[in-house]
C-alpha distance (Angstrom), angle and dihedral (degrees) to the residues before:
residue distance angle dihedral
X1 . . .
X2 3.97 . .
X3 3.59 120.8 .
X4 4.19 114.3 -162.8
X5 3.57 113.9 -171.6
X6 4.09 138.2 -174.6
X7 3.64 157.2 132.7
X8 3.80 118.0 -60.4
X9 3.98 101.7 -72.0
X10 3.74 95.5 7.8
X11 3.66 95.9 137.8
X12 3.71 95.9 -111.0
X13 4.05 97.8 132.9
X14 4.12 86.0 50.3
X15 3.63 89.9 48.7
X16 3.82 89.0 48.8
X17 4.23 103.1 41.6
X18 4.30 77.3 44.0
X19 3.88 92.5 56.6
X20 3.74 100.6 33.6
X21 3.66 110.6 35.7
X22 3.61 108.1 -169.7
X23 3.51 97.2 9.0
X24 3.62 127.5 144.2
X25 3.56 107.2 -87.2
X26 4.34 138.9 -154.4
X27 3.62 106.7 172.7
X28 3.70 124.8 -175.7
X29 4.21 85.9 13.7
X30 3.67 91.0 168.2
X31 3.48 94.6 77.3
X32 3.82 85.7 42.2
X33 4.25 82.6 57.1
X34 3.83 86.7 41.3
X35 3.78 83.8 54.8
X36 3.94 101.1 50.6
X37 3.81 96.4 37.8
X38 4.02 106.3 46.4
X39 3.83 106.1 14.1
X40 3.98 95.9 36.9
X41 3.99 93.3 25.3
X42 3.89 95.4 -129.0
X43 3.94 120.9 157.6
X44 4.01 108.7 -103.9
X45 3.53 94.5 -128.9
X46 3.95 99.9 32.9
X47 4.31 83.5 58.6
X48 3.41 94.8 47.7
X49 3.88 94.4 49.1
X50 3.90 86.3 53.5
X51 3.46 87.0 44.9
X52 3.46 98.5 60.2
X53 4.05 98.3 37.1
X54 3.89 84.2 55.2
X55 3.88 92.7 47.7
X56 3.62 117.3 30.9
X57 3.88 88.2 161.4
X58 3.28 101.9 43.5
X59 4.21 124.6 135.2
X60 3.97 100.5 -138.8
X61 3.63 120.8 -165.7
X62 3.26 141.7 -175.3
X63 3.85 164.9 147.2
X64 3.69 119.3 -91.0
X65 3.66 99.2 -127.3
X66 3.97 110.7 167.2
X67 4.12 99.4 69.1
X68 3.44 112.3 93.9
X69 3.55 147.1 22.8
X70 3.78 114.2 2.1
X71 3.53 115.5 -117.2
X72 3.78 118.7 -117.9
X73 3.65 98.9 -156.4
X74 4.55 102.2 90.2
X75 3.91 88.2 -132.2
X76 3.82 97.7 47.0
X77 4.14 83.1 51.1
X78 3.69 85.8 45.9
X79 4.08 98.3 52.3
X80 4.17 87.5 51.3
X81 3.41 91.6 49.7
X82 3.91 93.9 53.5
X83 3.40 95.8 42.2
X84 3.89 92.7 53.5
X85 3.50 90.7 48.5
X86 3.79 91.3 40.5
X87 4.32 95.9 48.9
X88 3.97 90.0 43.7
X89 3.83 93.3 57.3
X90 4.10 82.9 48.8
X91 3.40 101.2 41.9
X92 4.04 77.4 57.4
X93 3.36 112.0 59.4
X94 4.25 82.9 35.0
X95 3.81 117.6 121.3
X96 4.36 81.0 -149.6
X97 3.69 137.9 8.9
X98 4.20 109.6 -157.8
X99 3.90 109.6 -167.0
X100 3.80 99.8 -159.0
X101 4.20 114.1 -157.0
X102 3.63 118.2 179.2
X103 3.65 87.7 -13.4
X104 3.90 94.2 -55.3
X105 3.56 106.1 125.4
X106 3.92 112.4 -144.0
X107 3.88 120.6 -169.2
X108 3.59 111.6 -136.1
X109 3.91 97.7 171.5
């Protein structure tokens, strides 16, 4: 499993169709996490461990959603919380975490 992660339009699904062609892609997985955890009322971390027994070659990437201003609205709070929780038990169990700025990729595991 890879995980690439990034600012909104950061480059990070370019960088990862460039570096794994054919690979076994989830883009924009935080909305898959926002999915599991608040419409379908998984645990964050619980999904994500499924996740990753289920796909142990899976591309995941997504949106870097906890920097910045905290969201007043309870359920926008709630969906950066799971995805935090969700990404770190990812990045985990990842063989490589790419943290893609400006379309510069930048391995951090």
């Amino acid at each position: 499993m890879k995980l690439y992660i990034g600012g909104v339009y950061q480059g990070q699904e370019e960088r990862a169709r460039e570096e794994n062609p054919g690979g076994e892609f989830y883009p924009d997985f935080h909305e898959t996490i926002r999915r599991a955890v608040l419409e379908e009322k998984q645990d964050a971390r619980e999904f994500a461990k499924e996740f990753c027994e289920k796909h142990p070659h899976a591309i995941v990437i997504a949106n870097e959603v906890g920097a910045g201003v905290v969201p007043m609205a309870r359920e926008d709070r709630a969906f950066r919380e799971a995805v935090g929780r969700a990404l770190c038990v990812i990045a985990q169990q990842a063989e490589s975490v790419t943290r893609c700025v400006c379309g510069i990729g930048v391995r951090i595991k």
